[in-house]
N, C-alpha and C positions, 0 to 999 in steps of 0.2 A: 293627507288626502289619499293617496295611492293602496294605505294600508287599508280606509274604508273600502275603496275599490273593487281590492281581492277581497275582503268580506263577501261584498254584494254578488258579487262574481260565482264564490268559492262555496258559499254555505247557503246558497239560496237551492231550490230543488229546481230542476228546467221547466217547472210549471209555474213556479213560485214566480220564477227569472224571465216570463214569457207575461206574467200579469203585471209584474213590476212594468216594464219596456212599453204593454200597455197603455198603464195608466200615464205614463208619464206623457207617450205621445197623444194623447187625449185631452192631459193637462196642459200641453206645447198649444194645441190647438184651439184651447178653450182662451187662452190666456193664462191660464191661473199656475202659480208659483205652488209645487208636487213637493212633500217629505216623505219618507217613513220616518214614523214615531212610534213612541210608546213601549209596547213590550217587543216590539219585532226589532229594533234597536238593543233594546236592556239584554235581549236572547242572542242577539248576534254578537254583542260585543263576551258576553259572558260564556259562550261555546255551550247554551241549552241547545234542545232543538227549537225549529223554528213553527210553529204551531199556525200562526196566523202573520196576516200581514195587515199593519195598520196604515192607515196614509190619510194624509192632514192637508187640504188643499186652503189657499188663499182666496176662493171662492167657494162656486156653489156645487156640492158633490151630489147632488141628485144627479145632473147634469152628465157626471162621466156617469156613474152609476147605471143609466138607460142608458146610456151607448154600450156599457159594457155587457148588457141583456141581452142587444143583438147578436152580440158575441157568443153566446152562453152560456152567463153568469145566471145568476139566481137572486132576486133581494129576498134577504130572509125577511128587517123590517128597515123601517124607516120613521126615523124620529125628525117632523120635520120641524119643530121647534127648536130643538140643538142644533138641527142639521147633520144627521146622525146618521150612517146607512151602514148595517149590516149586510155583508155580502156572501154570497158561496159564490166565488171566483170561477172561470172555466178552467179545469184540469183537477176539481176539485180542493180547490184550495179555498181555504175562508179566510174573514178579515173584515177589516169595516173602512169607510171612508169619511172623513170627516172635516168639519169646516173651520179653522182655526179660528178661536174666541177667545172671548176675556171675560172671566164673571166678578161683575160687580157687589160687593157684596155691602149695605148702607151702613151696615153695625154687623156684628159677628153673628150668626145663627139666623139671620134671615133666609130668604129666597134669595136670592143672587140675580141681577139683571145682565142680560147676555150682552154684549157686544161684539160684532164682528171685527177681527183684529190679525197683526201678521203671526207669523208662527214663533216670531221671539217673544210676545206676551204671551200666545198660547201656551206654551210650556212653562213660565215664571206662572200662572196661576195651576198646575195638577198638583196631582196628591203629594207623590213623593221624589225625590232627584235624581231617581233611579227609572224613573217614567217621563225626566224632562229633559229628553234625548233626541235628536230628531238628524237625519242623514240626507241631505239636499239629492232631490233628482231632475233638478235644471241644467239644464244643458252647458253654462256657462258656470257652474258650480256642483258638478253633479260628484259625488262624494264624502262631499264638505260636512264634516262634522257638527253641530250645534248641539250646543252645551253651555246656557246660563249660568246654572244651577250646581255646576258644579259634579253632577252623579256620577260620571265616573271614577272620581276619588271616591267616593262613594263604594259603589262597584268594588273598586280593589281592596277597601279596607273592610268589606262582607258586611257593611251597615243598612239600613233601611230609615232613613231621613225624610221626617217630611217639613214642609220648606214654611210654615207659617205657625206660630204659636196659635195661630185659631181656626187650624187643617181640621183639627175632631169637631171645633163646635159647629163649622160653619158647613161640616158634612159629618157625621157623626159614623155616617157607615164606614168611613176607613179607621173606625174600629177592628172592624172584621179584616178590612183587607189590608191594613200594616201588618197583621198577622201573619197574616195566609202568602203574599211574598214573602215575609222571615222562614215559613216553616218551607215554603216551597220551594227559597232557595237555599236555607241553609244559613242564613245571614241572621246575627243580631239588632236589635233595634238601636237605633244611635241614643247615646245619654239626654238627648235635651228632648227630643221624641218619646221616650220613654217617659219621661215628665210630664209630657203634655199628655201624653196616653193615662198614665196614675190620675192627675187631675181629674183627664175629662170621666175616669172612671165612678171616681170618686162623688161627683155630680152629676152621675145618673147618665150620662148622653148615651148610654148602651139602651135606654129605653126610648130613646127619642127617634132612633133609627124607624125610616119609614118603610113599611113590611114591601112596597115595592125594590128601595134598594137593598131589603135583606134577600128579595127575591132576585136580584143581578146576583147576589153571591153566593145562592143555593146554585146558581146558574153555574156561575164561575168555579165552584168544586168542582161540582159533578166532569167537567172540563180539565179537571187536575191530572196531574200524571201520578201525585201520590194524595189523594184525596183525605184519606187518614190522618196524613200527617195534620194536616189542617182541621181536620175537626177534631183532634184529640186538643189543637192548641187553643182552638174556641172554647171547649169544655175545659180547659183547666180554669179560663180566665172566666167562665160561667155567661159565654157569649152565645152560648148554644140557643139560649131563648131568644134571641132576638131575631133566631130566625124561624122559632117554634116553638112556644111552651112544651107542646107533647112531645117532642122533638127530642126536646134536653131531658124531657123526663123517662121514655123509653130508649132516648140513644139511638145510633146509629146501629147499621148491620153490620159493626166489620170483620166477619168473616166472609159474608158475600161480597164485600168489596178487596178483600185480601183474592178472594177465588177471583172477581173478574179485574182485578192487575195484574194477575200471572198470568192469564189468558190474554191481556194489551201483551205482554213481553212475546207469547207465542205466535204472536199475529205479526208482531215488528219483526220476529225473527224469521219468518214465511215470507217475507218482502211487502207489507202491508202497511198502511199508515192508518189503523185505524181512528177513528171519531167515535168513542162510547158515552155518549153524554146521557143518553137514553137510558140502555140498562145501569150506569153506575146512579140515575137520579132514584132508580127503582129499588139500588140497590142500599144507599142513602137509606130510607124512607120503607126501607124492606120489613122493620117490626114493626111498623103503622097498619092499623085494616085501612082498606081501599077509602072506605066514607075518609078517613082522618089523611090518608095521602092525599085525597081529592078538597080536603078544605085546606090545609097547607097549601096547593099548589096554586089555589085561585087564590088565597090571601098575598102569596107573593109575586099575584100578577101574572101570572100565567095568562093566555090567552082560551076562551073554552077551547080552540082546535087544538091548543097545546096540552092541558088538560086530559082530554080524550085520548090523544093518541099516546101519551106518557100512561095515564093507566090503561091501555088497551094493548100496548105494547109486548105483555108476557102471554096475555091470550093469541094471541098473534105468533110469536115466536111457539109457541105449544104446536098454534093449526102447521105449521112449514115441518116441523117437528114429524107430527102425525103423518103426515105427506111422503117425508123423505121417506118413513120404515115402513112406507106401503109397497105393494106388490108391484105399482108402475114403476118405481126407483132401482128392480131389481136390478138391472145392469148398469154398468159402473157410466155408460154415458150419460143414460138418462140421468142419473144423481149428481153429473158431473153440471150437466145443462142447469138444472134446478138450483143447484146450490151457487153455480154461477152467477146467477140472477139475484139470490137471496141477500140483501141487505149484510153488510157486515155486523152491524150490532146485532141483528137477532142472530146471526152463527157465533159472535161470542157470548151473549146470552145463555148459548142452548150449551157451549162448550163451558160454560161456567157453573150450571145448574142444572142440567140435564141428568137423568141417571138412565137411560136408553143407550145399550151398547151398542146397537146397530145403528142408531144414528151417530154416535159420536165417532167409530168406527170410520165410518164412513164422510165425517169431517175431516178428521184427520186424514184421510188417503185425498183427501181433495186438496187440500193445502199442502201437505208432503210429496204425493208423489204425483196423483192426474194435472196439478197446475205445471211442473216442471215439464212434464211432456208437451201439454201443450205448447209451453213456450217455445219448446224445439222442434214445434210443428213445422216450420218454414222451413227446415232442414227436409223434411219427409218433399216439400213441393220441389227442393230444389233435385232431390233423388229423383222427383216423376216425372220433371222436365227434358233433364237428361237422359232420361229414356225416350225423348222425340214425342212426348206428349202437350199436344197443344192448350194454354191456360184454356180457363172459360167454366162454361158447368158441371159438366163433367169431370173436369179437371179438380175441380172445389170436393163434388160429393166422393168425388175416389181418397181425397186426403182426409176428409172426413171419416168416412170408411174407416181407412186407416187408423188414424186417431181412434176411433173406438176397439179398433182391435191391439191397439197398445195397453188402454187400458185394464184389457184383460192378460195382457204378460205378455204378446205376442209380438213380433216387430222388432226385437231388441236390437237386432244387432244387421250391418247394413245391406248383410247376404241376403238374412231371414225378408227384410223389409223389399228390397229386389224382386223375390219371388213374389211375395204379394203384392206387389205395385206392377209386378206383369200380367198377372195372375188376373187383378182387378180391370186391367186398363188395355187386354187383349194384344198386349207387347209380345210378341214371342221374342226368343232370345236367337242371335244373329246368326248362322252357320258358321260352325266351328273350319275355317277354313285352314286357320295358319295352323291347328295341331294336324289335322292332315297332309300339308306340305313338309312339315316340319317330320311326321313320320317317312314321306314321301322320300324325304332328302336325307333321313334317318337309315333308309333302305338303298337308295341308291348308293348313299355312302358307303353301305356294309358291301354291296355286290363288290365296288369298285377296289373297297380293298383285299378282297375276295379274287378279283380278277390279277390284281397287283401281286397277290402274293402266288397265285398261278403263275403269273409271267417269270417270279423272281424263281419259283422252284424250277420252272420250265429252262429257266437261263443258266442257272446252276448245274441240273443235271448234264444239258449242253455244254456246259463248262468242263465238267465233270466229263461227260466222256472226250470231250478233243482233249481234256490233258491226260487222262487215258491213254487217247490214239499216240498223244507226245512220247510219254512214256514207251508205250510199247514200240514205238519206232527209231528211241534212242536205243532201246535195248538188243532190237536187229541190227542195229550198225555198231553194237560194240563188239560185238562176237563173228570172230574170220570166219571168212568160207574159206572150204580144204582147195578148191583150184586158185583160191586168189595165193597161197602160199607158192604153188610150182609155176605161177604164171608169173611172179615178179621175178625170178631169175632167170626166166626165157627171156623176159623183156630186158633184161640186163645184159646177158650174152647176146641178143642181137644190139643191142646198144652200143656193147662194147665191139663187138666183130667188126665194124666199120671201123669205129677207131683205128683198131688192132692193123686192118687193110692201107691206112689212109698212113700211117705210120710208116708200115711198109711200102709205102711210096717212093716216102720222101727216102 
């Protein structure tokens, strides 16, 4: 259990990890017992990425489903005979919500009658073992792995198993789609599957497929991360018609779908997650004229708004096209605002099929170099702050400003941006006080040593002459005076004359 944990933890995206927490406290409150299933399991355990999120509730998922509206989620549709809810999650994330069943089936190839049921029959009746996975998100089991079926051995030995000798008859479209996981993941089809796949080939069930569920898996390409791969493995097994006679007989486009996968790679590599479901159905469908994409699209159920906007799509990417290499887009803000706004799929449309150097041009600097600045916008607020400038409107249109003056080269570096965040925002710059002290105390210092070395020569020379004066008044008292030589024998003869007297005394 600990090991699903970090999964859910580790490899979920913090949107993804914020509608999980969601649903589940929705489900806490509904009553109803909350999984992920399906591929959002088979992808976590397997280290794809994580595309969608599926969840299998023990009731009725309309129910989260409007609650998670008010939140701002999206329902794309809603099947409410399966009980079936596609979702665009808030933080944009998709996925579906569903009500855990049992299809009955009376004899093999009928209709199947549904039953509402827990989530341990849910999974013993899907396609294949590798879709019958499911990761508890109850509070008293939250982790816990569920596995009937077996698929994760599955999983490890790179098989694609499916779990009933009468999986094809009794749905014939996972014809297509035992495929389309093999090529998608790389995995071979398990030997006893393989069997039942030859069989069901062999009696026809590739023509029983009904053009609605060949249209879930025109759906389901178009959705692919390597789309090719999977329709080159429909066409070898000649499963192409079942989702289109004209289809199979002109083929796909792929080199327009080779050009918009390198363009998904450069968009993930920008920080992007894109969703091309759009141009890649177009691009699918790309040697079709419009009338024959437009009878395809409604034969596989398409809805008319789906329809319409599927082939209005390249007209549309053309009109934004026209727009960006017009004369309003001249500066790099304005192109920066527009393309901000513009759909991802029509920017890789236009980067995928475009031959306009000034538009693409100008893509590119929007994903390589104006998104990066922006992001390091909040650095420029925190520079205009600290100059004592107060938040609010003013404070917004001056980093704006800003911002558009980066885009044109300017701002780079945190001096340049200084001056123009003073410049803008009436900041004058502080009086230079401390270099004037510092001169100040620069000059006093010089006078004082100045003064220092006056006193030292003044002490010297002072020095200098008393040992002068020394000198010259040892050298007077080394040298006799002519009376002191005749005065010290006077002084002697009266010295002595007393004697001499005092002698004769006695």
């Amino acid at each position: 259990m600990p090991d699903y944990m970090f999964l859910l933890e580790s490899r979920l995206s913090p949107e993804q990890r914020a509608v999980m927490l969601r649903v589940q406290e929705l489900s806490a409150a509904l009553g109803f017992n909350a999984y992920l299933t399906g591929g959002t399991v088979r992808d976590l355990v397997t280290g794809a990425s994580l595309r969608d999120l599926d969840f299998t509730v023990e009731g009725n998922p309309s129910k989260i489903a409007h609650e998670l509206e008010k939140g701002g989620a999206r329902i794309i549709s809603e099947d409410e005979k399966l009980r079936h809810v596609e979702v665009l999650f808030a933080g944009d994330c998709e996925g579906s919500i569903s009500a855990a069943r049992d299809d009955h089936y009376v004899r093999p190839g009928t209709r199947p009658e549904i039953r509402w049921s827990t989530i341990m029959e849910d999974l013993r009746r899907r396609d294949f073992s590798l879709n019958a996975i499911a990761i508890s998100l109850n509070p008293a089991s939250r982790g816990l792995l569920l596995d009937p079926t077996n698929g994760l051995s599955d999983i490890e030995r790179a098989e694609v198993r499916a779990l009933t000798i009468h999986s094809f008859t009794n749905q014939p479209v996972r014809l297509l789609r035992v495929l389309r996981f093999a090529a998608r993941m790389g995995f071979k089809i398990e030997q006893r599957t393989q069997e039942w796949f030859d069989l069901a080939i062999e009696r026809n069930l590739q023509h029983t497929i009904a053009p609605e569920d060949a249209g879930g898996e025109l759906r389901a390409v178009a959705r692919e991360e390597r789309p090719s791969v999977v329709l080159k493995a429909w066409e070898e097994r000649d499963l192409l018609e079942a989702i289109n006679p004209v289809l199979a007989k002109k083929h796909p486009a792929y080199d327009a779908i080779g050009r918009l996968m390198r363009v998904r790679e450069d968009l993930f590599t920008a920080g992007f997650r894109p969703r091309l479901a759009a141009p890649m159905l177009l691009a699918i469908l790309g040697r079709l004229k419009k009338r024959e994409q437009a009878n395809i699209l409604q034969k596989a159920g398409f809805r008319s708004a789906e329809v319409e906007s599927a082939l209005g799509f390249e007209e549309e990417s053309l009109e934004a096209q026209r727009e960006l290499t017009g004369r309003k887009m001249d500066a790099p803000i304005d192109a920066f605002r527009f393309l901000e706004k513009l759909p991802l799929d029509q920017i890789a449309y236009l980067m995928a099929e475009s031959n306009k150097s000034a538009a693409l041009s100008k893509i590119r600097a929007f994903l390589n170099k104006w998104r990066p600045v922006r992001i390091a916008l909040p650095a420029v607020a925190t520079e205009l702050e600290a100059l004592g400038m107060p938040r609010g409107a003013k404070f917004d249109q001056i980093v704006d400003q800003v911002f558009a003056m980066q885009l044109t080269g300017r701002g780079k570096t945190p001096e340049e941006r200084e001056k123009i965040l003073r410049k803008l925002s009436g900041i004058k710059e502080p009086p230079k006080k401390k270099e004037k002290e510092k001169k100040a105390s620069k000059g006093a210092d010089k006078a004082h040593a100045a003064a220092a070395m006056g006193d030292a020569a003044h002490k010297k020379h002072a020095a200098a002459k008393i040992e002068a004066t020394t000198h010259a008044a040892k050298g007077t008292a080394a040298r006799p005076k002519p009376h002191a030589k005749h005065a010290a024998p006077a002084s002697h003869s009266r010295s002595a004359a007393p004697g001499k007297k005092s002698h004769g005394r006695k």
